[in-house]
C-alpha positions as CSV (number, residue, x, y, z in Angstrom):
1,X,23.5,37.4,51.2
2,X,25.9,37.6,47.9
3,X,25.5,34.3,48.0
4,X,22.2,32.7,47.6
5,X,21.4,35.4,45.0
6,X,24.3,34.3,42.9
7,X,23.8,30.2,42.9
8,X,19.8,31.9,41.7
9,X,21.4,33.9,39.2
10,X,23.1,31.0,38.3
11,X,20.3,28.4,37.7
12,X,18.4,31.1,36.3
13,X,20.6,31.3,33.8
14,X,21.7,27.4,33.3
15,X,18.2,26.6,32.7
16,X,17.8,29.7,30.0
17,X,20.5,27.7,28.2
18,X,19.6,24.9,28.6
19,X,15.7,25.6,27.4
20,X,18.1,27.2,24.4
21,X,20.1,24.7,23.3
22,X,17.0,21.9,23.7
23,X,15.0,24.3,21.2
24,X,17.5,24.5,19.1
25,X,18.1,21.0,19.2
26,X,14.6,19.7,18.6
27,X,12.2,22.9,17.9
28,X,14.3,25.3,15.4
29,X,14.4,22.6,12.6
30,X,11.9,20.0,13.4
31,X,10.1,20.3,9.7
32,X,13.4,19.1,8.3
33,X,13.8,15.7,8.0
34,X,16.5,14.4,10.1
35,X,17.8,11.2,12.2
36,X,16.6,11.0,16.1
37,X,18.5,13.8,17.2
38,X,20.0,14.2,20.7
39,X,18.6,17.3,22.7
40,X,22.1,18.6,24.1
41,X,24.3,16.8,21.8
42,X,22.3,17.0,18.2
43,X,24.1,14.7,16.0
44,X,27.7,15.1,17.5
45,X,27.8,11.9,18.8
46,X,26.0,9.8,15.9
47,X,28.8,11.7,13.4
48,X,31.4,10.4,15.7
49,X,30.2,7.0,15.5
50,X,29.1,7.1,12.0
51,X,33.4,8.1,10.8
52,X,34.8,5.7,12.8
53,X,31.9,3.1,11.4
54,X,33.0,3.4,7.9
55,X,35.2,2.3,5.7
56,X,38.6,3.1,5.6
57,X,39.6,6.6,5.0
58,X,36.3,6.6,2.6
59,X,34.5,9.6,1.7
60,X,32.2,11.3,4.2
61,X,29.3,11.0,1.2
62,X,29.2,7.5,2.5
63,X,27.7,8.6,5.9
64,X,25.0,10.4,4.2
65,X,24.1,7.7,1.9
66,X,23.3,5.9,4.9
67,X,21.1,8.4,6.5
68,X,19.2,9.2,3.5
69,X,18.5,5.4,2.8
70,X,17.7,5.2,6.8
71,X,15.1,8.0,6.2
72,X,14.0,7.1,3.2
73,X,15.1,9.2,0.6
74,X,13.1,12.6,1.4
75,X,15.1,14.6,-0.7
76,X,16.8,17.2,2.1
77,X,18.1,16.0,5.5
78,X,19.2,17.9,8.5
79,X,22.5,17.3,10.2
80,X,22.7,19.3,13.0
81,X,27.0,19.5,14.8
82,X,26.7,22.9,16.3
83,X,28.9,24.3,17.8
84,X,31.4,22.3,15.9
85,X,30.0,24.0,12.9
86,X,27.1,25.3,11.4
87,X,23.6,23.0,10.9
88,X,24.1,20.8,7.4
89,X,21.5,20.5,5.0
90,X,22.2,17.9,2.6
91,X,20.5,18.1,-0.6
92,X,19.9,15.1,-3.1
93,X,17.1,15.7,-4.9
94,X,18.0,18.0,-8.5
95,X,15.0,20.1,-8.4
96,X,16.2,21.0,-4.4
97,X,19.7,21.6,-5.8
98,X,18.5,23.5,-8.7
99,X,16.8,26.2,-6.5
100,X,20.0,26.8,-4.5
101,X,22.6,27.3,-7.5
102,X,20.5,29.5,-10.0
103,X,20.1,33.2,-9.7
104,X,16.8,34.3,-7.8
105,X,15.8,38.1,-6.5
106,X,17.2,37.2,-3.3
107,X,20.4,36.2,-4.9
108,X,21.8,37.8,-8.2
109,X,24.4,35.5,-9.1
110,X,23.2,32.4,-7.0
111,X,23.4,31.8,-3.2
112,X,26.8,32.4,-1.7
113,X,29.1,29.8,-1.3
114,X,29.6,28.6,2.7
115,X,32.4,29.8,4.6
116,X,33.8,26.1,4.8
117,X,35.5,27.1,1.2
118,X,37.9,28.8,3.4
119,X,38.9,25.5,4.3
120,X,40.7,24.6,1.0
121,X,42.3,28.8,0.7
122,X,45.7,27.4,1.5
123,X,45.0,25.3,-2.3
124,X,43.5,27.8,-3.8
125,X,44.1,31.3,-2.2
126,X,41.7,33.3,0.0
127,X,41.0,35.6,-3.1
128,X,39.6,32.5,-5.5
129,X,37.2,32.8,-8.0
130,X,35.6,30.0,-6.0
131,X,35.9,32.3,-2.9
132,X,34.9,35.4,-4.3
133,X,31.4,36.9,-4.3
134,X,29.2,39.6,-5.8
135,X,31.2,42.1,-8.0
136,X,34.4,41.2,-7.2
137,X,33.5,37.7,-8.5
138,X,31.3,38.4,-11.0
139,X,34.4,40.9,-12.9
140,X,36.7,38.0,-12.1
141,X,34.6,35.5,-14.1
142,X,34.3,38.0,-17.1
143,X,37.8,38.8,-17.1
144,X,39.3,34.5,-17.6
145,X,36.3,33.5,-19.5
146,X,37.8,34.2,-22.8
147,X,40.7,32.1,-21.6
148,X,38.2,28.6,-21.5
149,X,36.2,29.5,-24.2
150,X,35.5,26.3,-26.6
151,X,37.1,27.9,-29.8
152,X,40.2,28.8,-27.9
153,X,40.9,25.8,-25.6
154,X,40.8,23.9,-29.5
155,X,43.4,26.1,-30.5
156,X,45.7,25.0,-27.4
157,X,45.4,21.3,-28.8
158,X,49.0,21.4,-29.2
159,X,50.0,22.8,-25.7
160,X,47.9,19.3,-24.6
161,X,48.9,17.0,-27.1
162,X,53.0,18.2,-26.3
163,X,52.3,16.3,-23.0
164,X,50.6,13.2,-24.0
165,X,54.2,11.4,-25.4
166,X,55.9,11.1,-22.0
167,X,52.7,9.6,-20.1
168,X,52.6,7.2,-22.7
169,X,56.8,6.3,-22.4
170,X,55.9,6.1,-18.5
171,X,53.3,3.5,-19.3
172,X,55.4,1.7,-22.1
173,X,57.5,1.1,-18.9
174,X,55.0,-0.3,-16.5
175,X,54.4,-2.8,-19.8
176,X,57.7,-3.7,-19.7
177,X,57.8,-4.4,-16.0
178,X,54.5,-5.9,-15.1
179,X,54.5,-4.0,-12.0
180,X,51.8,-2.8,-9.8
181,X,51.5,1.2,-9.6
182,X,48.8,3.7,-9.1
183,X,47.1,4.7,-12.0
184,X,46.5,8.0,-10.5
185,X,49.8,8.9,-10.1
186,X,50.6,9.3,-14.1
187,X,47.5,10.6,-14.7
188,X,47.8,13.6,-12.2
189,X,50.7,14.4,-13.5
190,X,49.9,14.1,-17.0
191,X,47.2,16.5,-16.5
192,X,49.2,18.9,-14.5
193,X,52.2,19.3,-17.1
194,X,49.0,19.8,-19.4
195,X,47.3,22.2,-17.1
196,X,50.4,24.3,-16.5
197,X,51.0,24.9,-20.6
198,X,47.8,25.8,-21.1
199,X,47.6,28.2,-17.9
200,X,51.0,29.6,-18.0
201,X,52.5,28.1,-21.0
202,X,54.9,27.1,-18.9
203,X,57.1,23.6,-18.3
204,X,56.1,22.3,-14.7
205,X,57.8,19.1,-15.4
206,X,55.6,16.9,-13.6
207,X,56.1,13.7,-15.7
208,X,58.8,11.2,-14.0
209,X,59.1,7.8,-13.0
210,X,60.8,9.5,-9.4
211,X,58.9,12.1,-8.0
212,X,62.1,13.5,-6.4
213,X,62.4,14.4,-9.8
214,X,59.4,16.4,-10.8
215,X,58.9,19.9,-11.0
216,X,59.3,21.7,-7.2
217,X,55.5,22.9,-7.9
218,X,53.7,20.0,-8.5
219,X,55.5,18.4,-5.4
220,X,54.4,21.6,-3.3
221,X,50.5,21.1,-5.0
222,X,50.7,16.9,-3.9
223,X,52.0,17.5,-0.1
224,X,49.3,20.7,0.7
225,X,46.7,17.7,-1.2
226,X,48.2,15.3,0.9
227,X,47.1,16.9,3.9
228,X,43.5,17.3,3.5
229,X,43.1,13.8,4.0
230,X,42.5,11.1,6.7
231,X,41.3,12.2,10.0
232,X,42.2,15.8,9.4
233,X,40.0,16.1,7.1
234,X,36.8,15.8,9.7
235,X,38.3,18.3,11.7
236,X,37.2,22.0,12.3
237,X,40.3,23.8,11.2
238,X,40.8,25.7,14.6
239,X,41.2,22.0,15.7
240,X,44.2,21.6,13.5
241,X,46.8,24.6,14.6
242,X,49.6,22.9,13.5
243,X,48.0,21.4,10.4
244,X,46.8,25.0,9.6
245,X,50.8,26.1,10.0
246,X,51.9,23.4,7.8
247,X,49.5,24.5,5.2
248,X,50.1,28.0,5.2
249,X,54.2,27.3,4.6
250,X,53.8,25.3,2.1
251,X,51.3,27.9,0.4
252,X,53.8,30.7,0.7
253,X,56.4,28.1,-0.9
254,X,53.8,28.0,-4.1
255,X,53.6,31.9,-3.9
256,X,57.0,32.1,-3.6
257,X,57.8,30.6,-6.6
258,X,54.4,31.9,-8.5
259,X,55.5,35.7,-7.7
260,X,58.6,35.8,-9.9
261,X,57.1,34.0,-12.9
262,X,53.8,36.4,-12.8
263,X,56.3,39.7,-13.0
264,X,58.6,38.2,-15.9
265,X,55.3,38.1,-18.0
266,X,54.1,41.0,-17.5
267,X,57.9,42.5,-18.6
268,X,57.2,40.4,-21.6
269,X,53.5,42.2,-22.1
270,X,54.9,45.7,-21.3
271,X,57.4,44.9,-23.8
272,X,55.5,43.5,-26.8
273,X,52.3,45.2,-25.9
274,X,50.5,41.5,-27.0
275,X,47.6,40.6,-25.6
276,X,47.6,37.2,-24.9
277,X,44.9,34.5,-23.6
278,X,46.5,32.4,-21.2
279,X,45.0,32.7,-17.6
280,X,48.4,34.7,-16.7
281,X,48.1,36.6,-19.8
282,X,44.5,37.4,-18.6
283,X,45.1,37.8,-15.1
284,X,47.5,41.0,-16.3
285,X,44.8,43.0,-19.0
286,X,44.5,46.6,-17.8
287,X,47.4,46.5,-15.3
288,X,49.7,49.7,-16.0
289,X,51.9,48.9,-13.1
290,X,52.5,45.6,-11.2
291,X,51.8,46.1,-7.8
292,X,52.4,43.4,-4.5
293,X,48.8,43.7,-4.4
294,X,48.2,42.7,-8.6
295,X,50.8,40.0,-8.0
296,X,48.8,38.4,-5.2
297,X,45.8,38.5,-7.0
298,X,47.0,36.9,-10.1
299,X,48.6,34.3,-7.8
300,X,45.5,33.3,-6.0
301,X,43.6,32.6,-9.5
302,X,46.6,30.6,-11.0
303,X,46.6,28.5,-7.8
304,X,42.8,27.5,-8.7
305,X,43.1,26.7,-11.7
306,X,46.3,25.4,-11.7
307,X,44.8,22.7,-8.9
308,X,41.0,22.4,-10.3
309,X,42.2,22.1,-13.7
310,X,44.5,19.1,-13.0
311,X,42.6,18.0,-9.9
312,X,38.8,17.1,-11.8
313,X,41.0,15.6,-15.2
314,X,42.5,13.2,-13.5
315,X,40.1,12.0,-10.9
316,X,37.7,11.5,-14.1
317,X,40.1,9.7,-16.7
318,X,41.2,7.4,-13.5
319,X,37.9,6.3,-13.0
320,X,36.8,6.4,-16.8
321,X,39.7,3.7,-17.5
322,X,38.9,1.6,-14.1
323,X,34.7,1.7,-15.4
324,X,36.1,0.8,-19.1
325,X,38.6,-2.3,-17.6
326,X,34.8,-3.8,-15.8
327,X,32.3,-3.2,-18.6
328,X,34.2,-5.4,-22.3
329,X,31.0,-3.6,-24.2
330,X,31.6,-0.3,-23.3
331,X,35.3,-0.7,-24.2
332,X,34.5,-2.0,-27.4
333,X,31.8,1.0,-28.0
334,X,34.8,3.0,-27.7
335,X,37.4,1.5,-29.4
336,X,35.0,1.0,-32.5
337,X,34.2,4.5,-32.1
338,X,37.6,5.5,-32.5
339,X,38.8,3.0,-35.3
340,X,35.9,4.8,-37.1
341,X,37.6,8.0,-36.7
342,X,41.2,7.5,-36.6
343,X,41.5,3.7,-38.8
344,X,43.1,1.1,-37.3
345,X,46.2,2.1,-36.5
346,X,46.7,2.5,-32.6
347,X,49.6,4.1,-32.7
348,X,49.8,6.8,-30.2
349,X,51.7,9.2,-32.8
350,X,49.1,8.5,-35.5
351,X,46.1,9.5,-33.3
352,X,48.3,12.8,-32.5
353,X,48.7,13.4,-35.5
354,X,45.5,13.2,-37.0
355,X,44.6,15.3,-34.3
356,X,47.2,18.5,-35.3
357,X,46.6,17.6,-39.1
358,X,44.0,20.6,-40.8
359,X,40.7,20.0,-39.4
360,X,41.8,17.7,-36.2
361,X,39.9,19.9,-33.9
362,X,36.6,18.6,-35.7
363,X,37.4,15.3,-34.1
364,X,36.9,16.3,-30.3
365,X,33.2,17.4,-31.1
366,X,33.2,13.8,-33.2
367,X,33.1,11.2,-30.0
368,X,29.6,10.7,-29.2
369,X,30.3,7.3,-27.6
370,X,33.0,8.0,-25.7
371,X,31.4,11.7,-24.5
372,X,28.9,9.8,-23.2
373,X,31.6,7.3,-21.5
374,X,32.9,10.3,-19.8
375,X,29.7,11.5,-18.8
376,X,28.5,8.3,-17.3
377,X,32.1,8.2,-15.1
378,X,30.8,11.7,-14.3
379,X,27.9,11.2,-12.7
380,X,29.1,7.7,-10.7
381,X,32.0,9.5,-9.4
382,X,31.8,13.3,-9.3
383,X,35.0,14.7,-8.1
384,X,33.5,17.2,-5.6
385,X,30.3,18.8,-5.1
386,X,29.7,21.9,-3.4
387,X,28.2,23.8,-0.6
388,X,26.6,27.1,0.0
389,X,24.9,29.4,2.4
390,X,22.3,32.2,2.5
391,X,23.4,34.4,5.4
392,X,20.9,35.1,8.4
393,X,17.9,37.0,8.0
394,X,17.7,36.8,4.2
395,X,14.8,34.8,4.4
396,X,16.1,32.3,1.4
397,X,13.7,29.2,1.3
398,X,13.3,26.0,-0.7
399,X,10.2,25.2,-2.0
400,X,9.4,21.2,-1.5
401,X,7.4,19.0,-3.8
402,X,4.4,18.9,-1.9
403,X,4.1,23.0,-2.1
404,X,5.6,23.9,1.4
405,X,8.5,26.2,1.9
406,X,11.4,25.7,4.0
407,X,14.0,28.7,5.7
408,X,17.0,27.8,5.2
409,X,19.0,30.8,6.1
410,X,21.6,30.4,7.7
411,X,22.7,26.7,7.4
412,X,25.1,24.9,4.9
413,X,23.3,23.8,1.9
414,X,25.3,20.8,0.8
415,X,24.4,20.0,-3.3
416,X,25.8,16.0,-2.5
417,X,26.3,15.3,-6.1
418,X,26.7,11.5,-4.8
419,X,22.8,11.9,-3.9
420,X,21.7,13.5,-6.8
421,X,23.2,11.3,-9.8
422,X,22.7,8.5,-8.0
423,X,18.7,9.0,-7.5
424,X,16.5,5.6,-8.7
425,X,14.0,8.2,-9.0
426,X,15.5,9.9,-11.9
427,X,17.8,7.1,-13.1
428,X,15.9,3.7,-12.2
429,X,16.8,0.4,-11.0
430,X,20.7,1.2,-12.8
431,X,21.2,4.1,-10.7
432,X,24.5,2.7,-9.2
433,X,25.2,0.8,-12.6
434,X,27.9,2.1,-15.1
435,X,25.6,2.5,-18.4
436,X,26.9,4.8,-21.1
437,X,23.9,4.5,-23.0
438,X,21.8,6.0,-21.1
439,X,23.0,9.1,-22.3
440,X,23.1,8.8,-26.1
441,X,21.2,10.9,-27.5
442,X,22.2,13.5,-25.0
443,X,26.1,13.1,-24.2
444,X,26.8,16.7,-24.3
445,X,28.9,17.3,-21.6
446,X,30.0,20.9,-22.3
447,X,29.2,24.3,-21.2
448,X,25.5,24.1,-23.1
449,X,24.3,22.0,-20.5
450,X,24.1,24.8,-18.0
451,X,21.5,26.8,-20.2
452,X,19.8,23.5,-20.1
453,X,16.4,23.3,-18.2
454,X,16.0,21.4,-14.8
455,X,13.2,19.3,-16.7
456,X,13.8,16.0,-19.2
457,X,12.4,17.4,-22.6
458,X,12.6,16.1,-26.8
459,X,15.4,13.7,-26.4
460,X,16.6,14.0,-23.5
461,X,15.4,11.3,-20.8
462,X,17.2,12.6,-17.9
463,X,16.4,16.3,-17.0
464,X,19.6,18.5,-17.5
465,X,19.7,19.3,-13.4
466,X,20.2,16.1,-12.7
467,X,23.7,15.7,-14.2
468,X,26.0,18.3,-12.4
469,X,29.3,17.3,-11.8
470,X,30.8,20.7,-12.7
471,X,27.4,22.1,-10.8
472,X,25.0,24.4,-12.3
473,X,24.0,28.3,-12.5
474,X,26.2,31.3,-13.0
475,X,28.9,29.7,-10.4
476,X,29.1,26.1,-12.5
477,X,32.7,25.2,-13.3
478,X,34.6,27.8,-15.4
479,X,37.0,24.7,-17.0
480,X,34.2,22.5,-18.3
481,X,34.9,22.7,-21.3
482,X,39.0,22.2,-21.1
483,X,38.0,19.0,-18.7
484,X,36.1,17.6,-21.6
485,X,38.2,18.2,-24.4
486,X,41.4,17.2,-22.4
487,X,39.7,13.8,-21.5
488,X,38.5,12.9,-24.8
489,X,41.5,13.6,-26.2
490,X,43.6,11.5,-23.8
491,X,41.1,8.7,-24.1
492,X,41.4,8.7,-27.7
493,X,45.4,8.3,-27.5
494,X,45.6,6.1,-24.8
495,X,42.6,3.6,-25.0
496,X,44.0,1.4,-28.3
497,X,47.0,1.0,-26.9
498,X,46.8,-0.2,-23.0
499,X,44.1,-2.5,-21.3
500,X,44.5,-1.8,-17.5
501,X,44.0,-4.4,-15.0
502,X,42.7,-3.4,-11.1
503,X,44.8,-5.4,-8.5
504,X,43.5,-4.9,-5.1
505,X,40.0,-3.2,-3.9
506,X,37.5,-3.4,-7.2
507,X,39.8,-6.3,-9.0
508,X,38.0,-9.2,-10.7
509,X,36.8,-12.2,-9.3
510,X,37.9,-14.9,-11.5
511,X,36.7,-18.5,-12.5
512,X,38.5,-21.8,-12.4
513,X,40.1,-21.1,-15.6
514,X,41.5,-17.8,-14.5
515,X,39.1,-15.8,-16.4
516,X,36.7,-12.9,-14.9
517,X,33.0,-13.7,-14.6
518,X,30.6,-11.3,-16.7
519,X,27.4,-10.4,-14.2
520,X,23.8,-10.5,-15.5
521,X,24.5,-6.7,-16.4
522,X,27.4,-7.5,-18.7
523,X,30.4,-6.2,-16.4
524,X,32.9,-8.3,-14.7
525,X,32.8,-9.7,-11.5
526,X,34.6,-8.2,-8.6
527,X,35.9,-9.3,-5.2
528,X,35.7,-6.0,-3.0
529,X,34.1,-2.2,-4.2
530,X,36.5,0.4,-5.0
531,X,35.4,3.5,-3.3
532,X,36.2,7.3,-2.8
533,X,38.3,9.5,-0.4
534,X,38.6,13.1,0.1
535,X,41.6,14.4,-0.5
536,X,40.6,18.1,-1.1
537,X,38.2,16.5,-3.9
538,X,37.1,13.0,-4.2
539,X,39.4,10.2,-5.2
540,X,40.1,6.6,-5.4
541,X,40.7,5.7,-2.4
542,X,44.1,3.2,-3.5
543,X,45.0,5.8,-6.0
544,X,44.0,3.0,-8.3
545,X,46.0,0.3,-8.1
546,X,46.6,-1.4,-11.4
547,X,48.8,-3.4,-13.9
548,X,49.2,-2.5,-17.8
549,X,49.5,-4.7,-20.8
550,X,49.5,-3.5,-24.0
551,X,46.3,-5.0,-26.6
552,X,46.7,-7.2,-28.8
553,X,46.1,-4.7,-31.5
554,X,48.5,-2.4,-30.0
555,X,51.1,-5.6,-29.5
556,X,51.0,-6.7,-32.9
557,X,52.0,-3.9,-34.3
558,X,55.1,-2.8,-32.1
């Protein structure tokens, strides 16, 4: 008798989840654009397909390029991996994005960031300012925002410039050898010796030609990187057990050596009773007594900006000098701009110097060319962009250009910054061109542009929202503003001296004579496309594989 009324029970319930998972499947999101979706697998299968489909190791923004050119560029597309994870919206349209990241009534302080930011904690520590939310976050921001105001960051000019000498030697060597080496490499740790001065005015000693022989924490930062790339990176962490383990040792290594450094300054405050502005210095106002729980704190927020504020530098110089190599007019843009500034002497130390002399600071703000150089490397390769979600039931919905309103509780909102500075409906038939121009005029790239609005007005021909590498709202980058100064800066020093050539993926196809071949838009032929990989944040997939010869200006005068 048991029996027959179990196998009923049974089918009863099999067919409740199967009616379940088909409406799910095809009736909970069928107003959301989306590719043929399977009704018991969604798009499981077609992701699979897709990441073994692509390029090697390239960025998963390459999938999503290809759905939204397959559906025709409706702005937001649905792609549905439950139970894997949560439904993805992906967003590329800016007036879309711009909904999500500033403040509304639902959401004081923009909507919350998605869960899948936990991913990365091991980097950056589970209590981030890119983690935190509501309060909490909202004191955190207050509290370091001193630390990356303009005015001070000009006064650490210094700290950065104190680091710019031994990435220069480094290259003075790859001159000397001719070899091939990844531009990358340098540049990270250029930008992380940089990062750690200004952060904990500290020496991190990232800057040799072994990396044996670096500093133990910039090691630790480049092997938890390391390991956010490949096919772990597609992975649902609970996938990854042993991953997760190697992580989490390596993060304790970083705290491990953090810990002691964050209690010897605040001996030094308690003894001095200075206030200072570094992040550390910051991290410590209004602590009486140093507690495990203070120390942990103060860790997680060094470990952020210790890794963003290297991390986004880098990534944006490497590409700036690979987009300056392909494009002989926007090199010379730059190189005129800065003979107009500094004279013709190219020497590294004379550029530094101008720089510390009384009223060097005045030259950062001085570089409209090359601002907009760096803005236009920006928006081609955005180191990251970022994802959020409104939690269920709290009835968050986009409103669409053609006046309806879409809930999307409950779903990652994914702002693909790949989508959005990349749209021909906002940037025209040069959309995936390298065109520095566009953007003079307008090549502000600092904190201002936040406060801008999502529409093109006066001057400007591209509306503000449309340009968000370091995102938008009340959560947009806290280190803009060191990012741009830093880069400038280092661009300034550098760009006289060295002309870099690409060898491998993105080098130049050259003529009979040996020469490269100028396209019909006036930048050099190549033989393959250099493209991006996630490595916590997007990168150059070869790490940039180049060769460096001094200029002929730079080489007459040595």
């Amino acid at each position: 008798m048991l029996g027959p009324i179990l196998v009923t029970a049974l089918l009863v319930l099999g067919t409740y989840l199967v009616r379940k998972i088909r409406w799910a499947r095809l009736e909970q999101y069928k107003s959301i654009p989306q590719i043929k979706i399977d009704g018991v697998w969604g798009h499981l299968k077609l992701m699979g397909e897709l990441m073994d489909a692509r390029r090697e190791n390239a960025h998963p923004d390459e999938i999503f390029v290809q759905m939204n050119e397959q559906l025709g560029r409706p702005g937001i597309f649905l792609v549905d991996t439950r139970p894997i994870s949560w439904a993805l919206l992906v967003i590329g349209d800016h007036q879309l994005a711009e909904q999500v990241s500033k403040s509304s009534k639902l959401q004081s302080w923009s909507t919350p960031k998605s869960p899948t930011v936990q991913d990365i904690s091991h980097v950056i520590g589970s209590q981030s300012l890119l983690i935190q939310e509501g309060e909490k976050w909202k004191q955190s921001r207050k509290m370091f925002n001193p630390g990356f105001a303009p005015n001070h960051i000009l006064t650490m000019l210094p700290s950065i410039l104190a680091k710019v000498p031994r990435f220069i030697e480094l290259l003075d060597r790859r001159v000397e050898t001719g070899e091939v080496f990844p531009l990358a490499k340098p540049i990270i740790n250029l930008t992380f010796d940089i990062i750690g001065a200004v952060i904990l005015d500290l020496d991190v000693d990232a800057q040799h030609d072994n990396d044996g022989d670096r500093g133990q924490l910039i090691q630790l930062f480049e092997k938890l990187s390391q390991s956010y790339t490949g096919k772990a990176v597609d992975l649902p962490r609970f996938l990854s057990p042993r991953l997760e383990y190697r992580r989490w040792r390596i993060a304790r290594k970083i705290d491990a050596i953090l810990g002691p450094i964050i209690r010897q300054k605040f001996a030094q405050l308690q003894q001095s009773k200075s206030t200072g502005r570094t992040v550390l210095d910051l991290s410590l106002q209004g602590v009486d007594e140093l507690t495990d729980h203070h120390v942990s704190l103060a860790c997680d927020q060094i470990k952020t900006f210790l890794f963003a504020g290297h991390d986004t530098t880098a990534i944006l110089l490497s590409w700036t000098f690979y987009e300056l190599s392909r494009a002989p007019h926007a090199l010379k843009g730059v190189r005129d701009e800065l003979d107009s500034l500094f004279g013709p002497d190219t020497d590294p130390k004379a550029v530094m110097a101008r720089f510390l002399a009384p009223g060097g600071e005045d030259l950062v703000n001085r570089m409209p060319y090359i601002s907009a150089v760096l803005k236009e490397s920006l928006r081609l390769h955005p180191p990251a962009g970022t994802a959020r979600m409104a939690p269920k039931g709290t009835g968050l919905t986009l409103r669409m250009p053609n006046g309806d309103d879409v809930c999307i509780d409950n779903m990652i909102l994914y702002l693909c910054g790949h989508l959005i500075q990349r749209d021909k409906r906002v940037y025209g038939d040069t959309a995936d061109d390298f065109v520095p121009e566009r953007w003079l005029g307008d090549s502000d790239t600092s904190e201002k542009t936040n406060e801008d609005s999502s529409d093109a007005k006066g001057d400007k021909k591209i509306p503000a929202s449309a340009w968000r590498p370091f995102e938008r709202g009340p959560r947009n980058c806290i280190g803009q503003e060191l990012a741009n100064i830093e880069a400038r800066v280092i661009v300034a020093v550098v760009a006289r001296r060295f002309d870099f050539v690409k060898v491998g993926l993105g080098e130049f196809d050259l003529d009979n004579k040996g020469q490269p071949m100028l396209d019909e838009k006036g930048q050099y032929k190549v033989k393959s496309e250099l493209y991006q990989t996630i490595q916590v944040t997007a990168k150059p997939v070869d790490g940039m594989m180049v060769k460096v010869k001094l200029t002929p200006q730079a080489a007459g005068s040595s």
